[in-house]
N, C-alpha and C positions, 0 to 999 in steps of 0.2 A: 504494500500500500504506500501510497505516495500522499505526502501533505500539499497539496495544492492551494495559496494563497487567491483568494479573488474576490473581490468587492468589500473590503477589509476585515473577511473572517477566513478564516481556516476550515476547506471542506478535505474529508479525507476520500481520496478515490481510490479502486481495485483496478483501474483500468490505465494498461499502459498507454499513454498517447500514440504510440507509434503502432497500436494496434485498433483499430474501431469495430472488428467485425470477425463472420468466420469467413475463413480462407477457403478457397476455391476445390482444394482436397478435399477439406472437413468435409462441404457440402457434396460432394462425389461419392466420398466414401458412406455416408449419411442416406444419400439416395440409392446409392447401392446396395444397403442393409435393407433398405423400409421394400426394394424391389424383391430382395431376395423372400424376405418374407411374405409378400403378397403372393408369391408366387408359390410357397410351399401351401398359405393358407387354401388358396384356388385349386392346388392340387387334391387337398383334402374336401375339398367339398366335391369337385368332381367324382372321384371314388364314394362319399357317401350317399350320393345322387342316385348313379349308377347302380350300387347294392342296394339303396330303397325301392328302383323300378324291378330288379331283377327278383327282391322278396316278395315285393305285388304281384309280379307276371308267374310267380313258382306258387303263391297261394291260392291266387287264381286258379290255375293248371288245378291242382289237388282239389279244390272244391269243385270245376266242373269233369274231372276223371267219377268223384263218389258222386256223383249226379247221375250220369251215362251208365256205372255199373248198378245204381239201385234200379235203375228202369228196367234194366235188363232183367237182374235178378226178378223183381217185382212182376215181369211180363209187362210191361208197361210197351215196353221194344223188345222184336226176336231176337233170340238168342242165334244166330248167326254173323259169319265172318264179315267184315264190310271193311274200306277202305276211306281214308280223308272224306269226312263224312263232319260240314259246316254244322254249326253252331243255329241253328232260328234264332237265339235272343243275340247271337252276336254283333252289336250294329258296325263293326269294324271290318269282320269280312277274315279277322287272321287266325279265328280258333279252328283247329279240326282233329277229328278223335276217327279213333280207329280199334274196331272189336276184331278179336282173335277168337275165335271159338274151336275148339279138341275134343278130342276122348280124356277123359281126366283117370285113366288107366284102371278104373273099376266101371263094371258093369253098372249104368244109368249114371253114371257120374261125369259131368262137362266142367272143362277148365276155361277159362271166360278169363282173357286179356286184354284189357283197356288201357287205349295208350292219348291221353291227348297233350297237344301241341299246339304251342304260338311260332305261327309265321308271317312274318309279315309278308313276305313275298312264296306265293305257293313254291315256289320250284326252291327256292333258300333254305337254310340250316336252320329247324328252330331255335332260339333263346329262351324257350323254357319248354318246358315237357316233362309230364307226367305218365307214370304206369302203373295198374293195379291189378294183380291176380288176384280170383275169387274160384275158388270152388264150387258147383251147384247139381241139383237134382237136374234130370234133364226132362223136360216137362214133355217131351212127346210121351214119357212113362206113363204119365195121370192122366194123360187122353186117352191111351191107348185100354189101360185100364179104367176109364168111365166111359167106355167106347163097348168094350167086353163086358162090363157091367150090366149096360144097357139093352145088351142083344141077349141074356140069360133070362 
């Protein structure tokens, strides 16, 4: 600190005269820093952005796969194989499921694979997809025996 003399009292100042300001470095290196950060911050939102939409489009997937296998189970929809088969409620146009249906390797017993998937572009790689194996009776059984029922 320096005693500076001026308008006949004693003021004391922190600042050298020969300096008034920051230097041209400071403020480089200063903008430098506040860049680097913005840009780690930005990075970080990006990635959390991206894992919020891909945890939407994966719970999504999952709630409309148990949709499509209760129908089926339920008889709601046949139990048969089918392929990229749209969405009715989907107003986007990108959901599509697809049933597997087998012998489930005992007698009257069907293995039922449902798989649905978000594409945006049909012919493109889904970013999300779901698949559910279910076990079931196979219901030609209970027709056939209320079929045989019915003619005794």
């Amino acid at each position: 600190m320096r005693l500076v003399h001026g308008g006949g009292r004693e003021v004391f100042s922190g600042v050298d005269p020969g300096r008034r300001g920051l230097s041209l470095l400071e403020v480089l290196i200063s903008v430098a820093v506040f860049m680097g950060a913005m840009t780690a911050i930005m990075f970080a939102l990006n990635v959390g952005q991206r894992a919020e939409v891909s945890a939407r489009l994966q719970s999504e997937a999952v709630l409309r796969c148990e949709t499509v296998m209760g129908e089926i189970v339920s008889g709601v929809s046949e139990a048969v194989s089918s392929d990229d088969n749209p969405f009715f409620d989907d107003e986007t146009g990108t959901w599509y499921w697809s049933a597997d249906v087998t012998s489930g390797g005992a007698s009257g017993l069907l293995q039922v694979t449902v798989v649905v998937e978000h594409r945006p572009d049909m012919d493109g790689e889904p970013n999300a997809a779901f698949s559910l194996v279910r076990y079931m009776r196979d219901p030609q059984l209970f027709l056939d025996a209320a079929i045989e029922g019915g003619s005794q």
